[in-house]
KELOMI-411362 format. One record per atom (N, C-alpha, C): residue in one letter; x, y, z. Coordinates in pm, whole numbers, plus 50000, padded with zeros to 5 digits. Layout:
AXYZ
...
END
This chain:
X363527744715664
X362617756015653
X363337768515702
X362957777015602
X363837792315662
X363237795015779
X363717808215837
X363157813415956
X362337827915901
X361017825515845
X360467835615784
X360297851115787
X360797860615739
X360027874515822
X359587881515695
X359037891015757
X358017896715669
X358347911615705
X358537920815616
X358417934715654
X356917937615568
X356307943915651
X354737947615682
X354187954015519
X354877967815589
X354587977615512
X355947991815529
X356477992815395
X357277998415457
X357578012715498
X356418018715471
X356078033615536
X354208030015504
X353278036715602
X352078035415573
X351328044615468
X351768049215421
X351388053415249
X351408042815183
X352318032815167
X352038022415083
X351548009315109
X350778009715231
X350097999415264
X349027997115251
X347847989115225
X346507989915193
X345808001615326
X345648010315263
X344478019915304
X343588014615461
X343938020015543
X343528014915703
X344398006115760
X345137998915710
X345707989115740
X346627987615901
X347348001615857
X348388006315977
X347728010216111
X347028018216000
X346138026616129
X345448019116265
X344458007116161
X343807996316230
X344787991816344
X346227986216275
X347297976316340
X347987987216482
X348337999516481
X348168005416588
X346818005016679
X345678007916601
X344458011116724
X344437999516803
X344877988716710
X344247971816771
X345547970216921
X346847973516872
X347907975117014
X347357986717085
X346717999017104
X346618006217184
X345307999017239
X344257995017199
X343217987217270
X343617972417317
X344607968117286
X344937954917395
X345657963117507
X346347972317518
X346907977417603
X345667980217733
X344587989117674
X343827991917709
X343067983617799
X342527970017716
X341827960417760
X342797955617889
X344117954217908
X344537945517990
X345797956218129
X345197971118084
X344957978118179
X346537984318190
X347517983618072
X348897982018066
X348918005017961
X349238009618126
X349428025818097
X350608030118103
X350898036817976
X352118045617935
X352088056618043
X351488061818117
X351278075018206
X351518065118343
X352418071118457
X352118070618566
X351348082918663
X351008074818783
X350378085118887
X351208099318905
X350828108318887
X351478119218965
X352528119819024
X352128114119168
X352958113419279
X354468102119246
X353748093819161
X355208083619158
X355858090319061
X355378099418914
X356318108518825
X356648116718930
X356118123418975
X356868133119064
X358578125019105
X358088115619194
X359608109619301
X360168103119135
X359998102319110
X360958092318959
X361768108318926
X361008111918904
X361538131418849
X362768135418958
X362548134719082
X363348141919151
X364218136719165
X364138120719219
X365508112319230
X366098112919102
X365618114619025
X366778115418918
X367488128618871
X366758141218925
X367588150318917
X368658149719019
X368178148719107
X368968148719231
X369558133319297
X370238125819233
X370798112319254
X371138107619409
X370378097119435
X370448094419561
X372058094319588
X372208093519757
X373728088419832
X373888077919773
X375668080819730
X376358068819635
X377348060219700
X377388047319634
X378388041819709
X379678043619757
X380328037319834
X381658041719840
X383048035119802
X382818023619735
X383188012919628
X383488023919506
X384718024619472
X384558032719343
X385158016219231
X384568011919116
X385168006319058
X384888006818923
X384918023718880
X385088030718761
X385948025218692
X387178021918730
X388478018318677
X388468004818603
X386738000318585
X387037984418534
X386317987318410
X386637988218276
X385977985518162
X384867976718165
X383877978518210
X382637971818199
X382197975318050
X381447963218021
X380177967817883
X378937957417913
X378037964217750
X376697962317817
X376037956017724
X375657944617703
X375357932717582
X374127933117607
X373037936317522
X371827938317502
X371137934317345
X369747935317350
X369627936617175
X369587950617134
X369877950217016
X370287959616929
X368907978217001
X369747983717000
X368717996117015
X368077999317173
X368587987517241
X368347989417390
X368638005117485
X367718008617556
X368548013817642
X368338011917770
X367308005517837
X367467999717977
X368257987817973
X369337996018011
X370397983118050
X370577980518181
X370287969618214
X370237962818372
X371727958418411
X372377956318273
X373497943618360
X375137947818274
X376187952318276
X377107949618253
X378437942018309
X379067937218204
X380207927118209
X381517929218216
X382247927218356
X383497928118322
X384477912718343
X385267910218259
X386087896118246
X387097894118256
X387407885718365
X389397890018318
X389747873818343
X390887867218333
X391557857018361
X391947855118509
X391597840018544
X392297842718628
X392857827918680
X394047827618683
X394547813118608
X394087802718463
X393467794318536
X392617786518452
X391067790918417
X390637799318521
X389487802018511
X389387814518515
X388047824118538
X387647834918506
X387567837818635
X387557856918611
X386757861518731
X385807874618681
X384497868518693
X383587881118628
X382977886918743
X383357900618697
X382397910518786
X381297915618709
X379407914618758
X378497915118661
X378067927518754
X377817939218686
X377547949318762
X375427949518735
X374637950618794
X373137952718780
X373327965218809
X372057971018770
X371807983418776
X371067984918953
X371487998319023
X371117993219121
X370068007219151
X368677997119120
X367268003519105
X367118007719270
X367057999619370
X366528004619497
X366838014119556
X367998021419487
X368658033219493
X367918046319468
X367148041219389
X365848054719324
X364898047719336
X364518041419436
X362798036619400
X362648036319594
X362548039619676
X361588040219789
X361128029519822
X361428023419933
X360878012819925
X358908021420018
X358288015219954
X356878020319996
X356418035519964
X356808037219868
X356848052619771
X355938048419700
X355508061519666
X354588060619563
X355118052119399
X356228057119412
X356598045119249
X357288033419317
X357238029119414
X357288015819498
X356088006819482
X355068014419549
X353738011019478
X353048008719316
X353328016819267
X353138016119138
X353858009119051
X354868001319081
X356087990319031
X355677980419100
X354777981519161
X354367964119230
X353547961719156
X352157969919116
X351077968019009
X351527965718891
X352277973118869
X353257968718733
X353797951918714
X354697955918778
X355237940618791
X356337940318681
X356397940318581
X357707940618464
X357287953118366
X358057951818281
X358197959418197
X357537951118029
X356347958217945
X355757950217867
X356007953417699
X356527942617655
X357367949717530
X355807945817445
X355617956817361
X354257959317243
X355457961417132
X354677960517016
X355607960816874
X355497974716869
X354667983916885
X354898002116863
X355398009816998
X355188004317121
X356268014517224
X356107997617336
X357138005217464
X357187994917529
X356608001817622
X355797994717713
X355008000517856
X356417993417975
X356848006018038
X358198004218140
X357778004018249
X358007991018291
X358037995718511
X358308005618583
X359478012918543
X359658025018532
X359368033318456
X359228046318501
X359448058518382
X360368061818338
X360638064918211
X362068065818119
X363238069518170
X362508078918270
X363548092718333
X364638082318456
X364298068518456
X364888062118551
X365228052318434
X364428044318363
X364468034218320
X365608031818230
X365668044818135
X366218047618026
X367548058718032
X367488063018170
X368658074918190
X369578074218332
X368778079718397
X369148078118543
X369888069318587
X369348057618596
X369368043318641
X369758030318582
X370318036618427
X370538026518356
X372108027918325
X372778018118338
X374068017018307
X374308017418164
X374078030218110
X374588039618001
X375948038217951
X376328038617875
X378158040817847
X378508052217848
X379898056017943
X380358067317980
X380068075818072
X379288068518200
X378878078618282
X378488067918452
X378958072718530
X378928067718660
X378068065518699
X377568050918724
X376178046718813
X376658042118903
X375708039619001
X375518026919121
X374748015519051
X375548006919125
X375267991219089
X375477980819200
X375097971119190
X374957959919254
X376027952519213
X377157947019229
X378207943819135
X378347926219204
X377887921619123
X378987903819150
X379817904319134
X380747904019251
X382047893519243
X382277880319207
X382167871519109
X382257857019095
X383547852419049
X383947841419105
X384917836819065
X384897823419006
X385407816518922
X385037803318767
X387007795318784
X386427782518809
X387887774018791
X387257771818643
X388307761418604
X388947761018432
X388007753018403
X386807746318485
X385657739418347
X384607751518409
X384587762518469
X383717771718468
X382567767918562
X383187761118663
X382047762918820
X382697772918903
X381437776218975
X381217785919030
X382257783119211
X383277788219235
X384177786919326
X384127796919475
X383407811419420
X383117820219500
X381987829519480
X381317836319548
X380377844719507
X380347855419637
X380347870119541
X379567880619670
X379167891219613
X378647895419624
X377677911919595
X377807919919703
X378237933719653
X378057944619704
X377627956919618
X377507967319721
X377327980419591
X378347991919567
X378667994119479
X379188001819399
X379208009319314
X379968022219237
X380828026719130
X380708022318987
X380118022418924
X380848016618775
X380548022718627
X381348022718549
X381168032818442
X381608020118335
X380448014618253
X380218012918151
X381128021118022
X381878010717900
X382748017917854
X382118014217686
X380678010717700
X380678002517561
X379237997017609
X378247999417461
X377247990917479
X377337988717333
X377157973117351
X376877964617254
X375777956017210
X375757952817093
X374077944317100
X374947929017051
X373887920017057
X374337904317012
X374617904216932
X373707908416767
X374217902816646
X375557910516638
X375667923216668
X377237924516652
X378377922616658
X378357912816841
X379337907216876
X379577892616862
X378337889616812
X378137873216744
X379157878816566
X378697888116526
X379817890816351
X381427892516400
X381597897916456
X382757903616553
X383627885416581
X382317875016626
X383207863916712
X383347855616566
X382377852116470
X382087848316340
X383297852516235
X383767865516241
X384817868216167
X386017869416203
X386207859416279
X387657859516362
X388487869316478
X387557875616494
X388057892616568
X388817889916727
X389467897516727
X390807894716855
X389867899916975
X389087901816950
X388447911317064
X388667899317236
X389407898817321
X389997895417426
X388687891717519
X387447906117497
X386227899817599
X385507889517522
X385407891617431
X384657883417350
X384937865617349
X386577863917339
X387067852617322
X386347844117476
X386797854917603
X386157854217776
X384887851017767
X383887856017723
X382997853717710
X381967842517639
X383097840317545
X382747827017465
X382997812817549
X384327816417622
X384827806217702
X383777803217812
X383287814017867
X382527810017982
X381227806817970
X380737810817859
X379287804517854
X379127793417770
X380287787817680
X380567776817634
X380477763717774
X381787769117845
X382087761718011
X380437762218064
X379847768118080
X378577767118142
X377097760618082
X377267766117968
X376177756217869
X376817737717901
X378167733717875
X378587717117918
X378307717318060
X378137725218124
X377747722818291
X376607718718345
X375737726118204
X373777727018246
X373897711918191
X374367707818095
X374097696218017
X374707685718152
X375517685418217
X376037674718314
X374747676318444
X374417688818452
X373627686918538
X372117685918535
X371857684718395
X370707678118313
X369477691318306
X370307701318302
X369437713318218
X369177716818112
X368307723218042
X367957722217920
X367677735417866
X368127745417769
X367807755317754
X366907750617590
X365997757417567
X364787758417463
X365657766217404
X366097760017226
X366607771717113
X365137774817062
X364227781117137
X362947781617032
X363177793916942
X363107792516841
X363307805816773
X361787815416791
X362047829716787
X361057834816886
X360347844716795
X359427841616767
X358267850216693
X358197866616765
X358837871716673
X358797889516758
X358117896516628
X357357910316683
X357197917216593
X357267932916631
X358167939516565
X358377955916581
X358567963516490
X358557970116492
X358837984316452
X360217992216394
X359947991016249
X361217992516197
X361378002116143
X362698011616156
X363088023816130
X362408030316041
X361448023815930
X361358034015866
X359538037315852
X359048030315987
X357738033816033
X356758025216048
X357408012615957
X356328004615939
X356647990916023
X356227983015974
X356457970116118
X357637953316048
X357907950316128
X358317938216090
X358067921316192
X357427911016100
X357137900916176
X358067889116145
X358747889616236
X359617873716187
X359997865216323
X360447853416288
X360917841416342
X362237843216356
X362917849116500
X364697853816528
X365127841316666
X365807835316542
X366727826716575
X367807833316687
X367977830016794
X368877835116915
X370607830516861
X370897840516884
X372937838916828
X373747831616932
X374187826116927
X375187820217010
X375947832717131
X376207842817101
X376337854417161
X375477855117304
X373997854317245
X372647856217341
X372487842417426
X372987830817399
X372987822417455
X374027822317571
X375387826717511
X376937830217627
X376257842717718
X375847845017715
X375087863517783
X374387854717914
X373457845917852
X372477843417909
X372657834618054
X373897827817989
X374747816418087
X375317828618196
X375527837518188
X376097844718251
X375027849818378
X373717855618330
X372517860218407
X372167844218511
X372337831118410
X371967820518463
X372897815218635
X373957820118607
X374967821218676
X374987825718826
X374747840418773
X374457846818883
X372557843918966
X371707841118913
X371137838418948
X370787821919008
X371507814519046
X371857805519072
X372427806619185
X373917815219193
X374217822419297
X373487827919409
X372837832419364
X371767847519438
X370867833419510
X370767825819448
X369677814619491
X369887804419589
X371557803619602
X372027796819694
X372317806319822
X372687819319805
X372957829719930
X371187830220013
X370287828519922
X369117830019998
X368807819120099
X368737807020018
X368737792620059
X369767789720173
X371017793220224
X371667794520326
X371467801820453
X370827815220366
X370407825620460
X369057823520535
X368577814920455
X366777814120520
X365977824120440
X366047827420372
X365017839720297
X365627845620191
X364157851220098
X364237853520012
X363177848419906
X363257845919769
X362457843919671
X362737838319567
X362537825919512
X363037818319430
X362167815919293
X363417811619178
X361997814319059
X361887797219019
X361067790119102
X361127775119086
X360377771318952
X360487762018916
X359127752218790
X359737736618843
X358857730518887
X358887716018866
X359957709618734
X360457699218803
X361247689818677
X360037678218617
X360137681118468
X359257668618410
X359437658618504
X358107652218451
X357777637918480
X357907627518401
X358827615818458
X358987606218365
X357807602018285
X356407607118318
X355147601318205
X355437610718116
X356117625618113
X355567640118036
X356997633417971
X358127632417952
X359277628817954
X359417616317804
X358207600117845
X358027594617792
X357347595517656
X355997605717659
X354907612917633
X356177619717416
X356717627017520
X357587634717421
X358767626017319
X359257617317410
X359977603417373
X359457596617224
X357677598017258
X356877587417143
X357007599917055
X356527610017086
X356987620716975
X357687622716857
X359067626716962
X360467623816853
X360267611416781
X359867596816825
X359917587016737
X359307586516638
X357837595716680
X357047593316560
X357567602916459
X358137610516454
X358737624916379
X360257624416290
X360657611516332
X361897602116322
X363207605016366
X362857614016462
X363907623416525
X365107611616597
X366127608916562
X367087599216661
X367507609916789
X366957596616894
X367517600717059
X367837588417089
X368797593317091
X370067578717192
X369587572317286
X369777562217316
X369197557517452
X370627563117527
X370137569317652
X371337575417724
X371047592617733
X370807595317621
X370887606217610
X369857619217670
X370337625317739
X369167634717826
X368427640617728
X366907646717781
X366177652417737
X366857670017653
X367467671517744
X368207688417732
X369647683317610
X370097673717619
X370737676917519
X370177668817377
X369057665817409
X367847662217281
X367637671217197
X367067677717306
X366727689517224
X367107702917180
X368587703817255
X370017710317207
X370337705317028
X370227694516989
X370577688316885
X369597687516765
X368667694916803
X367547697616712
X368007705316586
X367587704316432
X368187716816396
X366787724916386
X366857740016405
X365987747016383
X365347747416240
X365867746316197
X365347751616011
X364587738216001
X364847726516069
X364027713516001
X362217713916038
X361277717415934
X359847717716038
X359417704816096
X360287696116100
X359807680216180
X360727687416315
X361817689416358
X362317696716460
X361777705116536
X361517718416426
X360867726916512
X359547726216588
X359277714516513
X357067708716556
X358137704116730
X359137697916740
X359737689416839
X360057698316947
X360937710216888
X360967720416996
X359637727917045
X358847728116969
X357387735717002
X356857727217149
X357037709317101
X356587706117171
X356877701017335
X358597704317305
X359417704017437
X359377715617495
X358287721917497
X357997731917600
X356417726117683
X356167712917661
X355597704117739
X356257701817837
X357327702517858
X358437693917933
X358457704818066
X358147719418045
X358267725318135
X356837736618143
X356407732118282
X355357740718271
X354807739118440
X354567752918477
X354367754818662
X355607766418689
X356117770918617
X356737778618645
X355887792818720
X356847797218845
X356267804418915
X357197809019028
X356797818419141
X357727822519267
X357587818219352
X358807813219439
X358117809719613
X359327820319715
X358247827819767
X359237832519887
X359207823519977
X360437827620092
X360387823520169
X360957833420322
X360807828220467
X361577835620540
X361497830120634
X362417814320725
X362517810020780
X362607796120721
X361467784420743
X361887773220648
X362647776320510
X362727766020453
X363367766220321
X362207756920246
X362017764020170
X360697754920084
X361527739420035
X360327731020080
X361267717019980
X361477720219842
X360357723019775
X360767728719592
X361537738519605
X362537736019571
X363777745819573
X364287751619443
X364027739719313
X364397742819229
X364107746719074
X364717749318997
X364037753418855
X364257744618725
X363057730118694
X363847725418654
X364227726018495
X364807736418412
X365207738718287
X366287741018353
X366867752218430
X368217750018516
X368627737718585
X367737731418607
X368457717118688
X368987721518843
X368657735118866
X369297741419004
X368317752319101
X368277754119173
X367877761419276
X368587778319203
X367267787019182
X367547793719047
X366827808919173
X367397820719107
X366277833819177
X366907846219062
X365627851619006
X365817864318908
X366137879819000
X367707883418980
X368277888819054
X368887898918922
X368757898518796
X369647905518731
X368657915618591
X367627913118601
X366937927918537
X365817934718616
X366347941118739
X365537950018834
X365227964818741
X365587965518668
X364487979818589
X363667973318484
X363507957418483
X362257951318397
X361787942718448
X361947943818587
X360987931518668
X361107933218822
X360407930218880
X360407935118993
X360567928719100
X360757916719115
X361347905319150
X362597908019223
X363117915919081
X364417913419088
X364917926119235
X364707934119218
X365237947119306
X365297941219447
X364067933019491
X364067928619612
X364887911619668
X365377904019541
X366477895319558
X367977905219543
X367757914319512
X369357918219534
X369727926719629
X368367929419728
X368297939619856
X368727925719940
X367897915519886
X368167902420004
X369717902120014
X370137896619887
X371607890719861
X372307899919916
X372317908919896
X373107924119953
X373807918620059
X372567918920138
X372467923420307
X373397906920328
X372817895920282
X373177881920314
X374727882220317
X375177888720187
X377157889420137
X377287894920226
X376707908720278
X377377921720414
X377297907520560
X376487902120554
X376657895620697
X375577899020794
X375067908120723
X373787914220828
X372417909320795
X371347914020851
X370187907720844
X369147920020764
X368317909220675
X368217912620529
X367047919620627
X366767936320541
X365677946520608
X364147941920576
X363827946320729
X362157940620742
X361207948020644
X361427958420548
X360637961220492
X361117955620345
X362247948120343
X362147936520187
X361377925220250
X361707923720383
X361097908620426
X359417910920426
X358837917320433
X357737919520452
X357197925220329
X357897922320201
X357217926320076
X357147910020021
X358097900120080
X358387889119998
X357067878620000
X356327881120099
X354567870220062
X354097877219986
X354157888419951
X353147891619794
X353977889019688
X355147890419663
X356357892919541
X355807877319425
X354987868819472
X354757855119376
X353187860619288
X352057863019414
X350767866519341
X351137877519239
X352057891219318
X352097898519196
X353177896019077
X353817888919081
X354527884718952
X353487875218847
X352997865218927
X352297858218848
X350537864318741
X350537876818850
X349377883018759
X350347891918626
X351827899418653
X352127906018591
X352507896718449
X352847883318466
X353257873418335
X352267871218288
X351227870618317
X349907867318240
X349217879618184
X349887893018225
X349057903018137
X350267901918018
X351657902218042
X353037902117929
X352597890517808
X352327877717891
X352157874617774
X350447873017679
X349407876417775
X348727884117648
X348257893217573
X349597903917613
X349757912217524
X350427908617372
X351697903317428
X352357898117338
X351487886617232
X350607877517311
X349787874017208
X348707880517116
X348247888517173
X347017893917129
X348307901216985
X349007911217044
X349577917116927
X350617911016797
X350887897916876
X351017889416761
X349857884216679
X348817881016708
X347637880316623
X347157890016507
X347197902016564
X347177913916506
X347937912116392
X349017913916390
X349767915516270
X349997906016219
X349807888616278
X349537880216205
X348617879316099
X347097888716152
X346097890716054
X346817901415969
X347637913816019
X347667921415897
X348577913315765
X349667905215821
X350267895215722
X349397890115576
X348037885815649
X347227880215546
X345797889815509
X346007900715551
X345007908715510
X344707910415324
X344107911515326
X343647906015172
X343967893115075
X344467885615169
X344637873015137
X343417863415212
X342257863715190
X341167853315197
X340797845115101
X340967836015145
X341097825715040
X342057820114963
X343037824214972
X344397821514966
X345037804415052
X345397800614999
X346317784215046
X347477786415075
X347717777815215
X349307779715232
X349497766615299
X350917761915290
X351537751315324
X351817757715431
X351717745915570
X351987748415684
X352167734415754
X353207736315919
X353337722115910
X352957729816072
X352497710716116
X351797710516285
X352377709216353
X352617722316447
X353707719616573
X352797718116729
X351947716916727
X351177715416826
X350067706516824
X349067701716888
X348027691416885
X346817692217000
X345767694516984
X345107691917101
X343907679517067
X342847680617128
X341777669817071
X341007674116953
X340807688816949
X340007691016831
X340457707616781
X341507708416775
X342907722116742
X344027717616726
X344607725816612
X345937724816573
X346727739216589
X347997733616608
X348877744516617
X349597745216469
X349687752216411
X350497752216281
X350967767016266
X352277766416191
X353457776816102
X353127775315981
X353027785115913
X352977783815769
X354607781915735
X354847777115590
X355847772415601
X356937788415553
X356227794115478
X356867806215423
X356697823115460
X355877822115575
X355227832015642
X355937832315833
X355947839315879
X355787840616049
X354987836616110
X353787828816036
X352347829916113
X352547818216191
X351947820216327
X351737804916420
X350287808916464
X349797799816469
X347827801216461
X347037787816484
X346517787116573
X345297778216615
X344057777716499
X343907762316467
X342497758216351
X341957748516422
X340627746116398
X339447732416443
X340037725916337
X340847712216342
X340737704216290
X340647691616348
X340977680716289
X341357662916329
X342517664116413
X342597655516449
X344057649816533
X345167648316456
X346267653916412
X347177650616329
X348647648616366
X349247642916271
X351097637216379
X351397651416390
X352417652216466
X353577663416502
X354297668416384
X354547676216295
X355227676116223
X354797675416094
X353137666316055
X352937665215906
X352927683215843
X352687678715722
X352527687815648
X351077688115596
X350387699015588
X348977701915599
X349307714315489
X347717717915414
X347667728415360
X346007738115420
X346597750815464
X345647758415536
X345227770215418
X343897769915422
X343297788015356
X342677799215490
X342907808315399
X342137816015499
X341237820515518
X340557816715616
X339117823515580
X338597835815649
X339367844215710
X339367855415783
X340897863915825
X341007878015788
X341907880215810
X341637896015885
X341197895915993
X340567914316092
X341787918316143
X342307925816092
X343347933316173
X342537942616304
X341767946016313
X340997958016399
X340297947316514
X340177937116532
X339687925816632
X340997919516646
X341707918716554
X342987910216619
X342787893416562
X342127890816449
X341327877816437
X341517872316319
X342247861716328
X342987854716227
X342607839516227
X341377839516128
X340577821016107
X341607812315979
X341957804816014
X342137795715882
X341657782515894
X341317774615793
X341317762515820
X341867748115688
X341607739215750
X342587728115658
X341517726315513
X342767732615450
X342027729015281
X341887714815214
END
C-alpha cells in the first residue's frame, strides 16, 4: 500500500465554496476550545522583546571556529540543536550544541511563567502556537546559520561500535554554518555524495540504532499522518514515511538524552522522561497478532527488532505497527531530588532516558540542561531549578494532552474536508486497530485514519467503508462498514 497524500485544494478559489474557510475556522476554534493563544501576556512580550534586543551576558567558551549545522524538517526555523562531527580514531567525537533558552527566559519572569502554562510548542496545520514568542523562538535564540549564539554544547565522545565513552556539557559560543532539512540530506546520502558529515552521521546513528537493538529498544517506523500548509495556500494531508536521515538525527538527540539521564541519576536530581517496559502478557497479546496477520517472528527474536522488520507499505504490517504502540504506553515525567526513583527508565529506549535537547519546544527541557550544567561544572544544581522540578511532570503531562488533541481534532477536520462531498461514496480500507465495538481503519488510497461502530474484526482484514457524514465546520467524520 502506498503512503497516501492528498493535496486539498490548491488555492481556495478552486475549492468547493466554504470549504477552506470552514477548515481554518474549525483550527482556530480547536485552538480556542483547548485554550492554545497565539498572543502572549504583556509583561512576558515585553521581557521576550527586550532580551532579545539587548542579548543577555555571553559565554566565555568561544567555539565559533567549529562548523556546526542544523538538521531539521524542511522550512524550520526554531532550531534547538546543531551538529558538529569529527573522527576520532575508531570512533566519533560529537559536539551537539542546544540552543541555550535559560539565557533569555528568567527563571520566575513573567515569560518563565507563561512557558510553564504553555508547556511545548503546538504544531496546527495553518500556524504553529510557540512556547515562545517568535522574537526568541525563531530569531534570538535560535541557532540560525551565520550568526553567534549561546548554547549548551555536548561534549561526547563514541568508541568504534558507537558507545558512549565520555560525556560533559557546558556553555558556550557557536555559529551554525548550514541549516539543513532531512529529505535533503537523505538525496545528498541516496546519491552517493562525498559530503564527510553526512558519511559521520550515517556511521553513528547506524552504530546506535545496532546498540538500541542489543539493548532491546525499539524505535516505532510509524509513518506519521501530518497535515499542512502548502506554499501555495491550500493544505496537504498525507502519510510521511520518516527517512533514514531522521532516524540517524534522532539517535543522536537519543544519545544525548540518555547522557543527561545518567549525570542526573549520579547526581541525585533532576527529571526523567520514564514509560514502563511491556509486559510479557502485552508482549504475548501482540505475539498472537503478528501470527494471526502471518507476520514471521523468529523465536529469539526481540520485539524491537520485530517490528524494525516490518515493511511499511504492507497494510497487514502497518495494522502491526499501529498495533505495537500497545507495547508502550504510561509514558510520563518523574522528578526527582534526593532518592533516585526505582523507575528509572524509558522502555522504547531500553535506558534511563531525560528530554534535554528541544528547550525552545518544550519545557522540560531548559530545566534538565540547567541541571546537567551545574552537575558537569561540579557544583550544586540552583535551588530555583530544584524547586521548579515537583511541578515539571503535572505540567508536562497536561501540556501533551492539549498537543495531542489538537493535533487530533485538526486531523479530523481535514480528514472530513478529504471526503467532503463524498457521502455515500465506498472505500476500501484495512483495520489497524480493534476495540469491543470500534474499529480503527485507513482507507487504502486516501490519508484517512478514523474510528466506526462495528463487529470485532482481525488486524489487518480488508473491509469496505461509506460515508455517511463528512462536517468540516464540527470536525466530524462518520463512516461505516458497507
Amino acid at each position: 500500500m502506498p503512503h497516501p497524500r492528498v493535496t486539498l485544494f490548491p488555492t481556495e478559489a478552486e475549492a468547493p465554496e466554504g470549504v477552506v474557510a470552514a477548515l481554518r475556522a474549525r483550527f482556530e476554534s480547536v485552538r480556542e476550545e483547548l485554550g492554545l493563544s497565539l498572543e502572549y501576556p504583556p509583561d512576558a512580550r515585553a521581557e521576550a522583546d527586550a532580551v532579545a534586543a539587548r542579548p543577555p551576558a555571553l559565554p566565555t567558551d568561544d567555539q565559533t571556529g567549529l562548523p556546526f549545522f542544523t538538521l531539521d524538517p524542511v522550512g524550520s526555523m526554531d532550531l534547538d540543536q546543531a551538529i558538529h562531527l569529527e573522527r576520532d580514531g575508531q570512533g566519533h567525537r560529537l559536539r551537539y550544541a542546544i540552543a541555550d533558552v535559560p539565557a533569555f527566559v528568567v527563571l520566575d519572569g513573567a515569560l518563565d511563567r507563561e512557558t510553564r502554562e504553555r508547556g511545548q510548542t503546538v504544531y496546527c496545520p495553518d500556524v504553529r502556537v510557540p512556547l515562545h514568542p517568535a522574537v526568541l523562538s525563531e530569531n534570538a535564540a535560535s541557532l540560525l546559520p551565520g550568526v553567534v549564539r549561546p548554547a549548551f554544547v555536548w561534549d561526547l565522545r563514541l568508541d568504534g561500535t558507537g558507545e558512549l565513552t565520555s560525556a560533559r556539557v557546558g556553555r558556550a559560543l557557536v555559529r551554525s554554518v548550514e541549516r539543513l532539512d532531512y529529505v535533503a540530506v537523505q538525496a545528498l546520502v541516496d546519491a552517493g555524495g562525498d559530503d564527510e558529515r553526512f558519511a559521520m552521521l550515517r556511521e553513528v546513528g547506524e552504530r546506535r540504532i545496532a546498540l538500541e537493538r542489543v539493548r532491546g529498544g525499539a524505535s516505532l517506523p510509524m509513518p506519521e499522518q501530518q497535515v499542512r500548509q502548502g506554499e501555495d495556500g491550500g493544505f496537504v494531508l498525507e502519510f510521511r514515511p520518516p527517512v533514514a536521515a531522521e532516524e540517524w538525527n534522532a539517535q543522536i538527540s537519543l544519545l544525548t538524552g540518555m547522557a543527561a539521564a545518567t549525570m542526573m541519576i549520579e547526581a541525585g536530581v533532576g527529571v526523567l522522561r520514564t514509560m514502563p517496559a511491556p509486559t510479557e502478557h502485552v508482549i504475548a497479546r501482540f505475539r498472537r497478532a503478528a501470527r494471526a496477520m502471518h507476520a514471521t517472528w523468529p523465536d529469539g527474536q526481540s520485539y524491537g527488532d520485530f517490528v524494525r522488520s516490518l515493511d511499511r507499505t504492507d497494510p497487514r504490517h502497518l495494522a502491526l505497527i499501529h498495533e505495537a504502540t500497545t507495547l508502550f504506553r504510561g509514558a510520563g515525567y518523574t522528578a526527582f531530588d534526593g532518592d533516585v526513583p526505582d523507575e528509572r527508565e524509558h522502555g522504547a529506549v531500553a535506558a534511563p532516558y531525560a528530554h534535554v535537547t528541544a528547550p525552545l519546544r518544550r519545557l522540560v527541557d531548559r530545566f534538565g540542561l540547567l541541571a546537567c550544567e551545574a552537575v558537569s561544572r561540579g557544583v550544586e544544581v540552583p535551588d530555583r531549578v530544584r524547586a521548579a522540578l515537583p511541578d515539571l511532570p503535572d505540567l508536562m503531562r497536561a501540556s501533551d494532552q492539549r498537543a495531542r488533541a489538537a493535533e487530533r481534532a485538526c486531523a479530523d477536520a481535514t480528514e472530513a474536508a478529504v471526503l467532503h462531498g463524498r457521502v455515500g461514496e465506498v472505500f476500501d480500507a484495512v483495520v489497524v486497530d480493534r476495540a469491543e465495538s470500534t474499529l480503527e481503519v485507513q482507507l487504502v488510497d486516501l490519508p484517512v485514519l478514523t474510528r466506526l461502530a462495528g463487529p470485532r474484526s482481525e488486524l489487518g482484514a480488508s473491509v469496505r467503508v461509506r460515508v455517511v457524514r463528512a462536517d468540516v465546520a464540527t470536525g466530524t467524520l462518520e463512516l461505516a462498514l458497507d
